[in-house]
FILUM-565493 format. One line per 3 residues: number of its first residue (from 1); their letters; for each residue y, x, z of N, C-alpha, C, CB. Coordinates in pm, whole numbers, plus 50000, padded with zeros to 5 digits. Glycine has a CB too. Example, Ala and Ser with C-alpha at 12.3 -4.5 7.8 and 13.67 -1.06 7.14 Angstrom:
2
1 = as = 49431/51319/50780/49550/51230/50780/49670/51320/50780/49553/51131/50905  49775/51285/50708/49894/51367/50714/50003/51290/50787/49940/51408/50572
***
This chain:
83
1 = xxx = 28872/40264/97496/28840/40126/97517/28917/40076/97639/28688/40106/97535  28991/39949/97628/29046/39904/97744/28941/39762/97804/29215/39865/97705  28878/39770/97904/28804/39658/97972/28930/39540/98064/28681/39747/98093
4 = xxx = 28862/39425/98019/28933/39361/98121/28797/39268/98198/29073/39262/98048  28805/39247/98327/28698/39165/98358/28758/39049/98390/28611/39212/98460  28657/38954/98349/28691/38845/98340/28680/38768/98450/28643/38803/98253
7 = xxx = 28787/38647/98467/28742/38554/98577/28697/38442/98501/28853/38513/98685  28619/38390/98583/28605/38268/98486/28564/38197/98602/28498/38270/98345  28627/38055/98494/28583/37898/98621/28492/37786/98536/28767/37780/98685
10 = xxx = 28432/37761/98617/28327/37608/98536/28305/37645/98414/28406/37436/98513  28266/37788/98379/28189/37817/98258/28339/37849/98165/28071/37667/98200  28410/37867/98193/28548/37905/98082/28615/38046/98147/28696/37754/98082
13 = xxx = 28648/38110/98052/28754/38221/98048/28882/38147/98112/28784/38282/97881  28951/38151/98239/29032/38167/98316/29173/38188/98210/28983/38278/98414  29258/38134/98222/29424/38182/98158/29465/38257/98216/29540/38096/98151
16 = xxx = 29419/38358/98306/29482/38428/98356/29394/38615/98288/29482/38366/98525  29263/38586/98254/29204/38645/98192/29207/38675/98008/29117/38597/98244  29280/38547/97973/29347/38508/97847/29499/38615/97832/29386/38322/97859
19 = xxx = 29539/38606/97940/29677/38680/97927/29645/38824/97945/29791/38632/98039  29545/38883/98063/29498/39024/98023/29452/39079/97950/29449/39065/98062  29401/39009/97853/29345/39058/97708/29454/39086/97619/29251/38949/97633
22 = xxx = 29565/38987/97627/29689/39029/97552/29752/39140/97619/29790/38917/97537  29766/39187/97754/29820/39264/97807/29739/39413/97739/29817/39224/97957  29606/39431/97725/29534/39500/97713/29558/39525/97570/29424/39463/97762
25 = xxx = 29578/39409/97494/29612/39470/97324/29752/39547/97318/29631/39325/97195  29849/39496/97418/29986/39557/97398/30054/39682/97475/30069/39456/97420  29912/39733/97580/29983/39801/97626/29974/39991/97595/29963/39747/97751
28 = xxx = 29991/39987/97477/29973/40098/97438/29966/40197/97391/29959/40103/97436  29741/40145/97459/29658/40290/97469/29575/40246/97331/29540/40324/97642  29519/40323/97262/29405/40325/97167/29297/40264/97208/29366/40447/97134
31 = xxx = 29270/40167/97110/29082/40161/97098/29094/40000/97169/28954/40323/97229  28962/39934/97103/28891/39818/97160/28892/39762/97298/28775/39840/97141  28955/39628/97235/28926/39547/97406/28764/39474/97425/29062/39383/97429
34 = xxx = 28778/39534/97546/28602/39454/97583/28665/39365/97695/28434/39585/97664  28581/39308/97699/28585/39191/97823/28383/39182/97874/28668/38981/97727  28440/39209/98043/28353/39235/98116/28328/39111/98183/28380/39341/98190
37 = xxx = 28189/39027/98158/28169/38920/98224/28099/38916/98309/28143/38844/98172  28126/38907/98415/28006/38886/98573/27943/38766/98614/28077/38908/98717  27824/38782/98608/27757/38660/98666/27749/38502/98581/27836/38640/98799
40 = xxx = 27884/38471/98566/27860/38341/98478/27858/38413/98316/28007/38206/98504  27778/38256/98236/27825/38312/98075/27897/38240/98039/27733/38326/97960  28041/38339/98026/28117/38298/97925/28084/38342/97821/28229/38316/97935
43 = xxx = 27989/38408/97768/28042/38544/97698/28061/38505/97513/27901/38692/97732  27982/38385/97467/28052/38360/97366/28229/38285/97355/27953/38287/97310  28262/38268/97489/28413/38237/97425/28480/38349/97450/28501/38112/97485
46 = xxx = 28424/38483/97520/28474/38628/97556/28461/38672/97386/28356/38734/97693  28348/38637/97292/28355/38700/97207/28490/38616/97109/28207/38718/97159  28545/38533/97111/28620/38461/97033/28777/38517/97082/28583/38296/97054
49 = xxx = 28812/38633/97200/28885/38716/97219/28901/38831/97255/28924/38687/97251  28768/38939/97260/28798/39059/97246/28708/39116/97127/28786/39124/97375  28718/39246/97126/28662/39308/97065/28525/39343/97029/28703/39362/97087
52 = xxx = 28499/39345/97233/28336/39349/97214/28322/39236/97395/28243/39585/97213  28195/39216/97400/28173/39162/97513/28049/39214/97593/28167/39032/97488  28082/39243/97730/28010/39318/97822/27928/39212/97914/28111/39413/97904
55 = xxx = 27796/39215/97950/27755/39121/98057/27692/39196/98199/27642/39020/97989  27736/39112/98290/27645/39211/98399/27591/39056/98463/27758/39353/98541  27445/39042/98459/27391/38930/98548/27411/38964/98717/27221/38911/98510
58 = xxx = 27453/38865/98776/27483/38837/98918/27434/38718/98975/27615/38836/98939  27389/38706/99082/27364/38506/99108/27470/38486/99162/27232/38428/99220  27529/38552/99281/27644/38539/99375/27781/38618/99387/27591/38554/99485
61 = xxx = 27855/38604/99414/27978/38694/99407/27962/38777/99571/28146/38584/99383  27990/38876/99561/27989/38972/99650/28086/39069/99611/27864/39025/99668  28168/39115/99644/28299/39187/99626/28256/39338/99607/28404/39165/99759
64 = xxx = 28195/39375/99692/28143/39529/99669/28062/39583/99588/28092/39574/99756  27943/39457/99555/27860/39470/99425/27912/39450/99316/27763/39396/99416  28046/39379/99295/28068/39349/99160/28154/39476/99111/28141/39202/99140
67 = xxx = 28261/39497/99223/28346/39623/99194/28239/39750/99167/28453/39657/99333  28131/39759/99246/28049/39895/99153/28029/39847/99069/27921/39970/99184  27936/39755/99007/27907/39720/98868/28046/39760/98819/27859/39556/98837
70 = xxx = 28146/39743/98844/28264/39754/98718/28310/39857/98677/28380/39699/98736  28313/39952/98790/28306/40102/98794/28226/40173/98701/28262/40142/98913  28063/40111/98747/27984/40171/98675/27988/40129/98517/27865/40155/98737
73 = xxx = 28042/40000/98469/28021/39997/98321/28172/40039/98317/27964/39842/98238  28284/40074/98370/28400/40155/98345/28377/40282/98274/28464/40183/98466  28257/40335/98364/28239/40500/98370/28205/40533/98244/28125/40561/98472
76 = xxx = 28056/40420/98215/27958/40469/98110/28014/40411/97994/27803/40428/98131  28128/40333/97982/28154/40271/97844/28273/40351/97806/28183/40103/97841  28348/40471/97888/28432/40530/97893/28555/40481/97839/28397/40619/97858
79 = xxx = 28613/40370/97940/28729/40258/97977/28849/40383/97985/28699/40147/98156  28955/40352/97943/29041/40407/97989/29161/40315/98049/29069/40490/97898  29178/40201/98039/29208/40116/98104/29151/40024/98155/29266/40087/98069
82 = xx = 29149/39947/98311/29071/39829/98345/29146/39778/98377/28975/39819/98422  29159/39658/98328/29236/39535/98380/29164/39396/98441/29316/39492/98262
***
């Protein structure tokens, strides 16, 4: 599985998160793109471009909490790429 996490602004998937999903289909490795959404919901327009869609609820952005969360659904969803 290749994860990409998503950025997102004012409730939308980011174009810059649009282009890592393509990066993630082409660069490769085997198996399903997920897209990892933090805190906001995008996650039905996450489902209208990956494979599967991941949520982790957050209220605030905090840099150290989000990078474990990503780690940790890296680990357990057994990611072999994160983008």
């Amino acid at each position: 599985m290749k994860l990409v996490v998503a950025e997102v602004k004012d409730g939308k998937l980011t174009k810059s998160t649009l282009e890592m999903v393509t990066a993630a289909r082409e660069c490769g490795v085997d198996g399903p793109v997920a897209v990892l959404v933090l805190g906001a919901d995008a996650s039905a327009e996450a489902a209208g471009v990956a494979d599967r869609v991941l949520t982790v609820q957050a209220t605030e952005y905090d840099a150290e909490v989000w990078a474990a969360a990503v780690a940790q659904v890296a680990k357990e969803q057994g990611a072999k790429v994160v983008l």
